[in-house]
C-alpha positions as CSV (number, residue, x, y, z in Angstrom):
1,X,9.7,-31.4,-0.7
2,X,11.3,-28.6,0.9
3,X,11.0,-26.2,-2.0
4,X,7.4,-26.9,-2.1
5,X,6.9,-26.5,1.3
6,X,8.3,-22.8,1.0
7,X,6.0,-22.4,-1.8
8,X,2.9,-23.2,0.5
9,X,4.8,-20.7,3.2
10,X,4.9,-18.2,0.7
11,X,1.3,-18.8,-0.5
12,X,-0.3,-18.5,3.1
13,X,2.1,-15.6,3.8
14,X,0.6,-13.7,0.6
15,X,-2.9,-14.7,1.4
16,X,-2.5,-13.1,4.6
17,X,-1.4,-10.2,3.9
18,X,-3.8,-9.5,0.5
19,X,-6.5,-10.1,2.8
20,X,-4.9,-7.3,4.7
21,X,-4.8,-5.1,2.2
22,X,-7.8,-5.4,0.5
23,X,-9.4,-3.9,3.1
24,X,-7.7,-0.6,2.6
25,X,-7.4,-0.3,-0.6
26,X,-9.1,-2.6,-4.0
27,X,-6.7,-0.9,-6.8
28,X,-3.5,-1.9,-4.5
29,X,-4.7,-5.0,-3.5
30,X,-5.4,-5.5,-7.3
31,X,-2.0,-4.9,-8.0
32,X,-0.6,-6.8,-5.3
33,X,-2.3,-10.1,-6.4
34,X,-1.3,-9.7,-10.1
35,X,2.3,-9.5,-9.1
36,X,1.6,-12.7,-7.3
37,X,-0.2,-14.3,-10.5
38,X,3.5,-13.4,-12.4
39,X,5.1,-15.4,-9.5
40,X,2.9,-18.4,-8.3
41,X,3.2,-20.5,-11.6
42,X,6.3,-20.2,-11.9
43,X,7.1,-21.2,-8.4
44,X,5.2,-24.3,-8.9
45,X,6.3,-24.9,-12.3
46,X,10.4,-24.7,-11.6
47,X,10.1,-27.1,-8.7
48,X,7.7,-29.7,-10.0
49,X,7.6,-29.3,-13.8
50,X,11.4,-28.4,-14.5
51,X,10.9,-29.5,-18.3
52,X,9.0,-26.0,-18.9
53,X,11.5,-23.6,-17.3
54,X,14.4,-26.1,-19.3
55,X,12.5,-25.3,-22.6
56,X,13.0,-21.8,-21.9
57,X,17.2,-22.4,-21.2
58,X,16.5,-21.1,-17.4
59,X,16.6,-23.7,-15.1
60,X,19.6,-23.1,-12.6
61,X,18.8,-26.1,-10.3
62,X,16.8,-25.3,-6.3
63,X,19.6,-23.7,-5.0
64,X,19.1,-21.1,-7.1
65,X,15.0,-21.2,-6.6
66,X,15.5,-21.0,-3.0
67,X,17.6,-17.6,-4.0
68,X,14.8,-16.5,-5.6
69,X,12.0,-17.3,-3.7
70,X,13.5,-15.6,-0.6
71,X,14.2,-12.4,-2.5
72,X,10.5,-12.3,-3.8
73,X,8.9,-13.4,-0.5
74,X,11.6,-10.1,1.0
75,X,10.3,-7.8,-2.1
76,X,6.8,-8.8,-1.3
77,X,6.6,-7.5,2.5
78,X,8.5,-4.3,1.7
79,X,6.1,-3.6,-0.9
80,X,3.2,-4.5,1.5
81,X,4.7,-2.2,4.4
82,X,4.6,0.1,2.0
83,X,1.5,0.2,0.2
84,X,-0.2,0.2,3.7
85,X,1.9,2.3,5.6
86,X,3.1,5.1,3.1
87,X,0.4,4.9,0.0
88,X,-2.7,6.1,2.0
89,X,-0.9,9.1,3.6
90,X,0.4,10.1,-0.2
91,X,-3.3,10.0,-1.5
92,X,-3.7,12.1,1.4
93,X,-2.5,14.6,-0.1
94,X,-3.5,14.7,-3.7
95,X,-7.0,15.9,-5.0
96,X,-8.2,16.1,-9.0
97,X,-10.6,18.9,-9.5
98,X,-13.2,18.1,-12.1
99,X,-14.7,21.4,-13.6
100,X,-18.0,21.0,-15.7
101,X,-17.6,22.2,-19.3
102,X,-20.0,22.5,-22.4
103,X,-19.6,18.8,-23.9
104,X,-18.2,17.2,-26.9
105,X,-19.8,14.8,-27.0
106,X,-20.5,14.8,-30.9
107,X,-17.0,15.5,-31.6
108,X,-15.7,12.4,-29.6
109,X,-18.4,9.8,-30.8
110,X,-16.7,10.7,-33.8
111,X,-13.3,10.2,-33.7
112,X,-13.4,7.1,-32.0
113,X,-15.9,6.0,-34.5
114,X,-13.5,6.8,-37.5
115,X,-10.2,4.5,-34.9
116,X,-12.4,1.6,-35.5
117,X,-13.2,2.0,-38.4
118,X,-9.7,2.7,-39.8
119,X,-8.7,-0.3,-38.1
120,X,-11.0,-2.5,-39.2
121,X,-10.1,-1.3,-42.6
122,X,-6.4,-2.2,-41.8
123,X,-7.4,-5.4,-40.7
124,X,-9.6,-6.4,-44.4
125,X,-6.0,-5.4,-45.9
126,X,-3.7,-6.6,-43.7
127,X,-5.2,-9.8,-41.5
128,X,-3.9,-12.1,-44.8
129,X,0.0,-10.9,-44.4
130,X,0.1,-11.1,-40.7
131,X,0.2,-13.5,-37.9
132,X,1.7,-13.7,-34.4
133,X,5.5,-15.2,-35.2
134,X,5.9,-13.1,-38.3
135,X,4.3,-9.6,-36.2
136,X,6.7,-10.1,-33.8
137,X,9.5,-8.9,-35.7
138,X,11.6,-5.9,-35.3
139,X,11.7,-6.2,-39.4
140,X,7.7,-6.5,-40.0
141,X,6.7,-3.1,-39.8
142,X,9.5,-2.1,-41.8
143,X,8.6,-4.4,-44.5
144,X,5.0,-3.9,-45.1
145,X,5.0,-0.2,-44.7
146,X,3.7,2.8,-42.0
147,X,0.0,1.3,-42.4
148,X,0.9,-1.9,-40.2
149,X,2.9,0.3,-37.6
150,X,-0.9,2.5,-38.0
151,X,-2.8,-0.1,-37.5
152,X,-1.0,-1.6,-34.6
153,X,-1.3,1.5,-32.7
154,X,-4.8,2.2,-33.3
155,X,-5.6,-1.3,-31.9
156,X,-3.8,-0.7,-29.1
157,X,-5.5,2.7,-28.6
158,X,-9.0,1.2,-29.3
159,X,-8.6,-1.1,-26.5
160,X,-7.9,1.9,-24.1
161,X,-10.5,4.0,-25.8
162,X,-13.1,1.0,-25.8
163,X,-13.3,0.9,-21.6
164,X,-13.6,4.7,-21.6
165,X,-16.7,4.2,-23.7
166,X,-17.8,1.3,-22.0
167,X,-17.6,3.5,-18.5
168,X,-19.8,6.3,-20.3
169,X,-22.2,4.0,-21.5
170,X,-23.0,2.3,-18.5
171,X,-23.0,5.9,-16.8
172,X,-25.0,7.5,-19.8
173,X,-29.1,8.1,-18.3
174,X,-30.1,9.6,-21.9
175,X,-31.5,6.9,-24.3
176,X,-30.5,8.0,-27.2
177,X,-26.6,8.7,-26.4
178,X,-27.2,5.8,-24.2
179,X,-27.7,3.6,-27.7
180,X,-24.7,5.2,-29.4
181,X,-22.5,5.0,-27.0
182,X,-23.6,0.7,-26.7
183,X,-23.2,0.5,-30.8
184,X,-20.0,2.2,-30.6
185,X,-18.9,-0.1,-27.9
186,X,-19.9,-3.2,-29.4
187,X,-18.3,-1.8,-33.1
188,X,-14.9,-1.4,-31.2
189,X,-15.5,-4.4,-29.5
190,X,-15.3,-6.8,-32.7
191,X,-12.8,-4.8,-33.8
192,X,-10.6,-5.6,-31.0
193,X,-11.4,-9.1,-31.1
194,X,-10.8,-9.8,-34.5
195,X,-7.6,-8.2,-34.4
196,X,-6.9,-9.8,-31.6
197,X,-7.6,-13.4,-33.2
198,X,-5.7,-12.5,-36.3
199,X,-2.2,-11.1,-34.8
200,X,-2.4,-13.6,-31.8
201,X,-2.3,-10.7,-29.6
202,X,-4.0,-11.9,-25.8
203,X,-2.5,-9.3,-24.0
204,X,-5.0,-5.9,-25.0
205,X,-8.1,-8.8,-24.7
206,X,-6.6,-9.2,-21.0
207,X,-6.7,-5.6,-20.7
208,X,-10.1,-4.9,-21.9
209,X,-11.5,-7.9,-19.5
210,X,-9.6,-6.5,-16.3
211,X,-11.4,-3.2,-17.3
212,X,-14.9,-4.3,-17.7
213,X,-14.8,-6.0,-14.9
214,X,-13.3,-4.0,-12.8
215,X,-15.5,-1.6,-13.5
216,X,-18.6,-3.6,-12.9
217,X,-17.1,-5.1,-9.6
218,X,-16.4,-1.6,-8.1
219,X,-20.2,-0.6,-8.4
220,X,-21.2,-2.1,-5.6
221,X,-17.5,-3.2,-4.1
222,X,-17.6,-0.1,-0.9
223,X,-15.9,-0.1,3.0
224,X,-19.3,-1.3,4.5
225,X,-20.5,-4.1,2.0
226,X,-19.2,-6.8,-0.4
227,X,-20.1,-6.8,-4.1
228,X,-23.8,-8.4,-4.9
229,X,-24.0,-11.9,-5.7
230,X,-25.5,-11.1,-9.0
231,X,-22.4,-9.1,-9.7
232,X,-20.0,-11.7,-8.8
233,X,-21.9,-13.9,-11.3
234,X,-21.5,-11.4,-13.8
235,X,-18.1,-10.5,-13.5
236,X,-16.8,-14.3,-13.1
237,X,-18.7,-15.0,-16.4
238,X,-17.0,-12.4,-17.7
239,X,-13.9,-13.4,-17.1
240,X,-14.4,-16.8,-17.9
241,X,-15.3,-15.8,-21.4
242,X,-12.3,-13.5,-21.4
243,X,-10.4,-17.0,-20.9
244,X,-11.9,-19.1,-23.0
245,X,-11.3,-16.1,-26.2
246,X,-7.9,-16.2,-24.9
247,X,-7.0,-19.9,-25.2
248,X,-8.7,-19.7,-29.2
249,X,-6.6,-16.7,-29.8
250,X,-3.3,-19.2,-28.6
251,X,-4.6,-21.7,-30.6
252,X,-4.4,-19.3,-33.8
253,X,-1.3,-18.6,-32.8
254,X,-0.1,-22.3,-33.6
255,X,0.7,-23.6,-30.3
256,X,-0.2,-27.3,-29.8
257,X,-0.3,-29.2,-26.9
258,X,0.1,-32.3,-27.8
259,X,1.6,-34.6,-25.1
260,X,1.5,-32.5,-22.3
261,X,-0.2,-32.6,-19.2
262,X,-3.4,-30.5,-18.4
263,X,-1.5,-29.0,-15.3
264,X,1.8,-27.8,-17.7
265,X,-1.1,-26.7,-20.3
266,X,-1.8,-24.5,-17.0
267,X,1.0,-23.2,-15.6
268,X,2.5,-22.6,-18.9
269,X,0.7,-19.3,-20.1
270,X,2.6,-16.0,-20.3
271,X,2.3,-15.4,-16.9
272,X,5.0,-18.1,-16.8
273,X,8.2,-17.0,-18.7
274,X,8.5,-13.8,-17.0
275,X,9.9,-14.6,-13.4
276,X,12.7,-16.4,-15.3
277,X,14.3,-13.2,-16.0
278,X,14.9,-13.4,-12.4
279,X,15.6,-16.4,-11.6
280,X,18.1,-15.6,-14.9
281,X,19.4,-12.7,-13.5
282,X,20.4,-14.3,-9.9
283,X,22.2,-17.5,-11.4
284,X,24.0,-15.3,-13.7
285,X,25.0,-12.5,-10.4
286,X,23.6,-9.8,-13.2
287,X,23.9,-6.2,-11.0
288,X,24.0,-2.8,-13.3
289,X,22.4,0.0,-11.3
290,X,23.9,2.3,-14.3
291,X,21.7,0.2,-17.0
292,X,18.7,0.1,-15.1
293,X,18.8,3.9,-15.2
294,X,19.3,4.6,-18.5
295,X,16.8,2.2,-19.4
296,X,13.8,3.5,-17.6
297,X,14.8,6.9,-18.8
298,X,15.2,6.2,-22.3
299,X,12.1,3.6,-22.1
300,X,9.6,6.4,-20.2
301,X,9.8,8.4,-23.7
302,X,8.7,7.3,-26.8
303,X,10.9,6.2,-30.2
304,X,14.3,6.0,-28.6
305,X,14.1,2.3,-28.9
306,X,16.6,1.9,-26.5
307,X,17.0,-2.0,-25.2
308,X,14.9,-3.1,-22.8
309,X,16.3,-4.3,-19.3
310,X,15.2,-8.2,-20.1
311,X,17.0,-7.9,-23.0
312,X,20.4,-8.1,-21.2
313,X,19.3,-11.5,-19.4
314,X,17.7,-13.0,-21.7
315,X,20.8,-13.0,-24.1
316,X,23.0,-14.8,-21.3
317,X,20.4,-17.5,-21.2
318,X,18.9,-17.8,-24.7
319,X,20.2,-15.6,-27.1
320,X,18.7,-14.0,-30.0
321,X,14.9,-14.8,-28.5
322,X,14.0,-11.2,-27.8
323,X,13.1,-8.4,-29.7
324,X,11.2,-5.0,-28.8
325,X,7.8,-6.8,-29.1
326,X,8.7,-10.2,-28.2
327,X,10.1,-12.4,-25.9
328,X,10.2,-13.9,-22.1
329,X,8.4,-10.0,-20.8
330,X,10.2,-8.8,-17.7
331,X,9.3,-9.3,-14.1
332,X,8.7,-5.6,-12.4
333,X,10.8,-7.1,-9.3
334,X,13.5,-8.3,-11.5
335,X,14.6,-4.5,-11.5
336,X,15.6,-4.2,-7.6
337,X,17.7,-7.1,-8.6
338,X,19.4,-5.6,-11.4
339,X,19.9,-2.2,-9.1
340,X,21.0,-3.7,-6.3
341,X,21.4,-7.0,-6.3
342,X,20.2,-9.0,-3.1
343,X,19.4,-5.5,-1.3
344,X,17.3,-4.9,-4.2
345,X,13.6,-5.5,-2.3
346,X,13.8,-2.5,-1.0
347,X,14.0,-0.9,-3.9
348,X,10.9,-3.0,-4.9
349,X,9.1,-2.0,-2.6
350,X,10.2,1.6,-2.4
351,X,9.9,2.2,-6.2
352,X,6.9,0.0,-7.3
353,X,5.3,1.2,-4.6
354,X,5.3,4.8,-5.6
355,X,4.7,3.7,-8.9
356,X,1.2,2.2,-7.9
357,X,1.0,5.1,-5.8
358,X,1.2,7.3,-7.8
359,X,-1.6,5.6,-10.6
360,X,-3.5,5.5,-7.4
361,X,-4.1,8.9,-7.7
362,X,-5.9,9.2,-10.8
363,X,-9.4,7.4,-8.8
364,X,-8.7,10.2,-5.8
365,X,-11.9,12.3,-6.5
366,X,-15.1,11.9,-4.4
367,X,-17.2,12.0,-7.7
368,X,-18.3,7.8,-8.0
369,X,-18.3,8.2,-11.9
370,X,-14.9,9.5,-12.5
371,X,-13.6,7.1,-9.7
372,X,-15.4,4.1,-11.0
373,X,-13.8,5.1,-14.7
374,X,-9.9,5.6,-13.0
375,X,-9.8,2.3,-11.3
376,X,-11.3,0.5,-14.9
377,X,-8.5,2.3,-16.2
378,X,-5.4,1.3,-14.0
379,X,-6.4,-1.7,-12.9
380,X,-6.6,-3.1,-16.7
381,X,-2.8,-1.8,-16.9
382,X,-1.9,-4.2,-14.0
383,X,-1.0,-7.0,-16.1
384,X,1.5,-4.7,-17.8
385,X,2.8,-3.5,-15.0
386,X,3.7,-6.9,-13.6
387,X,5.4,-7.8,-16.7
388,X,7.3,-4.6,-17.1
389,X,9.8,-2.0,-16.1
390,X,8.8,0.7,-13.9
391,X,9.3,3.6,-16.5
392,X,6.3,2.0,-17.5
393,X,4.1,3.6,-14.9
394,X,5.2,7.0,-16.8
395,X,5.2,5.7,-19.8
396,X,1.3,4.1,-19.9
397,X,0.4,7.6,-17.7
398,X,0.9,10.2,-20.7
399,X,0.0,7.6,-23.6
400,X,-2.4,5.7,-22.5
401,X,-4.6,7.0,-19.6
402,X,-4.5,10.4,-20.4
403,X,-5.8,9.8,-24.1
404,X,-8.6,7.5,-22.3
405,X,-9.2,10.2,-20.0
406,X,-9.6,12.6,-22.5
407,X,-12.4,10.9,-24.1
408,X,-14.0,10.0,-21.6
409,X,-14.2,13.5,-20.1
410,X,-15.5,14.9,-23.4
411,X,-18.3,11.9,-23.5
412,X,-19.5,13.5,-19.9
413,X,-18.5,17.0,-20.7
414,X,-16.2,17.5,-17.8
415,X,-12.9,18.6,-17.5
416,X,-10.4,17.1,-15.1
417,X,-7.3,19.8,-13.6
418,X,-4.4,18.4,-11.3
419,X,-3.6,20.2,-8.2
420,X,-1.8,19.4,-4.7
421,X,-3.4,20.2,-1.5
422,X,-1.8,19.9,1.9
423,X,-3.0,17.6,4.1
424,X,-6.5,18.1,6.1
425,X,-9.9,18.5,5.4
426,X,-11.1,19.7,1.6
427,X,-13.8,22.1,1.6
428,X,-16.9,21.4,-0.6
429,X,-17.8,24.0,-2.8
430,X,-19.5,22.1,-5.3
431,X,-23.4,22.0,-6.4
432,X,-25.5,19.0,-7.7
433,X,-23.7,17.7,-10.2
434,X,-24.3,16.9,-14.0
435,X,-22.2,13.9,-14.0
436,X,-24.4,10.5,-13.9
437,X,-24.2,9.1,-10.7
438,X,-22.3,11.7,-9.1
439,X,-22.2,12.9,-5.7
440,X,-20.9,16.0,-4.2
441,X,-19.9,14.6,-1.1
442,X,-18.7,11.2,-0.6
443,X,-18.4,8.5,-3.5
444,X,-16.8,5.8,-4.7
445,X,-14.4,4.1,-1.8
446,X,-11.4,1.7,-3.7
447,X,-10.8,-0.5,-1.0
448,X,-12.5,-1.0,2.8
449,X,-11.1,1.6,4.7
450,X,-10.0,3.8,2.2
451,X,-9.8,7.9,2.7
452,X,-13.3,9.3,2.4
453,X,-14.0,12.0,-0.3
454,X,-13.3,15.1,2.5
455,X,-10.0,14.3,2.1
456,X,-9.5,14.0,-1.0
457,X,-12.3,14.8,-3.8
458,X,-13.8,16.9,-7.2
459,X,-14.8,20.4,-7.1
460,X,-17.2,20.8,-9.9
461,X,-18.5,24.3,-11.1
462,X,-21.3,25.5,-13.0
């Protein structure tokens, strides 16, 4: 009873304070509530269900809840000082320039015509040798050859590269590119979703969801008005479909769910296992400041295949069970643990903080399209960011956004140049624009009482 009622404390304490923050900023506020979705169920599920967090050889009795439900609820309010307090003023000072440029359009319809269509030619060959037990290996790729490890990457990439064109469709005015640009989208889309179904993979249909909707949410989602009813409906149908295609792609995996309870069948889902690194980490007094460096280094780049931080935990509670592409996932704020031990919410909130900051940036233009694009983008990482290590807010910047980015910029023939500006006023020096809904003053605001476009915003040039 007591746990449970620190559970409801914790619930009303997070309400508060997202309702807070969603009025300054919708990307943040996004961010805050998916950290909350990796910590809710398994709040309720350790206390009240323990038979789930005992199948997964980490449950440590409440004594050990109560541990780590105070050093959440503590990592939760530094994070929220910060994000409110220190995240606006850094925004502040950031602008992206966006320069008009002849565009390539041809050249990109193209290339992401020939991704889906190489992988849909890997999945003919390969959806008969794979499912989601046996892809999970470290060994499968290995096995079967370069064209799996191919394959996997360009489904990954399509996913990314599928909300890019979905943003350029919905922003395209022309009729004929307008057309394209829906076949193509709807070609990567059954793509994705086959592949999806077939390697039992519910993570990149998560991300193209959170992306779509995102997207259509922030149309109409400014500082002086809520979104329109009629975009509510649409985006909560979406999602609901997004569900629904989730649950069949866990029924392809095998799972059955026979004998248990419609609430476990809830709380059960992989936004479960995570947290239990934690809670892993605090009964077993795990503290290696040294490891956590080396593995966000090492983990930022790309092919070092140095272990990941859960990997440590997991193999004091149930060893052998992870491998690079499977496992319990890692909870972000299992990290200030492992730096610092019970001190380690500051470090949560310090360095997730500047992580979200810092993806914050990419939506700090006063040009709506290319805003409305950015937040698509980064919020549909959120879920992965939640479930990872912070050199993942490196390590999805260079290989995932930026390739989205690019094709999205060559879609709208634009080109996109980094620069720092000290604080104060931006001067507009920019004409009518070529973008589609573009503005040269003002735009798209992500969150109520967010820093208007003078402050931050797109030069663009003809």
């Amino acid at each position: 009873m007591y746990c449970n009622a620190l559970i409801l404390l914790f619930f009303i304490f997070f309400l508060t304070t997202w309702l807070v923050l969603l009025r300054r900023d919708l990307f943040l506020a996004s961010a805050y509530f998916m950290l909350y979705v990796y910590t809710c169920f398994s709040q309720i599920g350790y206390v009240n269900y323990p038979q789930l967090s005992e199948a997964l050889h980490a449950y440590f009795g409440l004594a050990v809840f109560e541990h780590y439900l105070y050093f959440v609820w503590a990592s939760f309010l530094c994070l929220f000082l910060v994000l409110v307090l220190v995240a606006p003023r850094l925004n502040a000072t950031r602008v992206i320039h966006v320069q008009l440029r002849p565009p390539s359009f041809a050249a990109a319809v193209t290339l992401t015509f020939c991704v889906h269509a190489v992988e849909g030619y890997f999945l003919i060959l390969y959806r008969d040798l794979v499912d989601y037990v046996a892809i999970a290996g470290d060994d499968y790729a290995a096995d079967h050859g370069p064209g799996v490890v191919l394959w996997i990457m360009l489904f990954k990439y399509g996913t990314l590269l599928n909300i890019a064109v979905y943003c350029a469709f919905r922003q395209s005015r022309g009729t004929h590119g307008r057309a394209l640009l829906g076949f193509l989208f709807a070609t990567g889309l059954g793509t994705c979703l086959t592949t999806a179904y077939h390697t039992g993979n519910r993570t990149d249909v998560l991300i193209l969801t959170i992306g779509v909707a995102m997207f259509e949410f922030s149309q109409t989602f400014t500082e002086r008005s809520l979104p329109r009813m009629k975009t509510v409906v649409a985006v909560g149908t979406l999602l609901v479909l997004g569900v629904i295609f989730m649950q069949r792609v866990e029924g392809a995996r095998g799972s059955t769910n026979d004998g248990v309870s419609m609430v476990e069948q809830l709380i059960s889902k992989d936004f479960y296992a995570p947290s239990h690194v934690l809670i892993g980490a605090i009964a077993h007094d795990y503290v290696d400041i040294g490891e956590v460096a080396k593995s966000n280094a090492c983990n930022a780049l790309v092919l070092l295949n140095f272990p990941l931080l859960q990997y440590h935990i997991t193999e004091l509670i149930n060893p052998g069970v992870t491998t690079r592409k499977a496992g319990y996932a890692f909870y972000v704020f299992t990290e200030g643990y492992l730096a610092l031990g019970n001190c380690g919410f500051l470090y949560n909130g310090l360095v997730v903080g500047a992580g979200l900051a810092f993806w914050r940036l990419w939506s700090c233009t006063n040009s709506k399209a290319f805003n409305s694009f950015a937040l698509a983008l980064t919020t549909a990482m959120l879920a992965n960011m939640a479930r990872g290590q912070t050199s993942y807010f490196i390590k999805y910047s260079y290989m995932c956004f930026l390739p989205a980015t690019a094709l999205y910029c060559a879609l709208n023939g634009i080109q996109v140049r980094f620069t720092r500006l000290s604080r104060g006023r931006l001067q507009d020096v920019s004409r009518k624009s070529a973008l589609p809904h573009n503005t040269a003053h003002g735009g798209l605001t992500t969150g109520m009482g967010a820093i208007h476009g003078q402050h931050r915003g797109v030069s663009v040039r003809r």
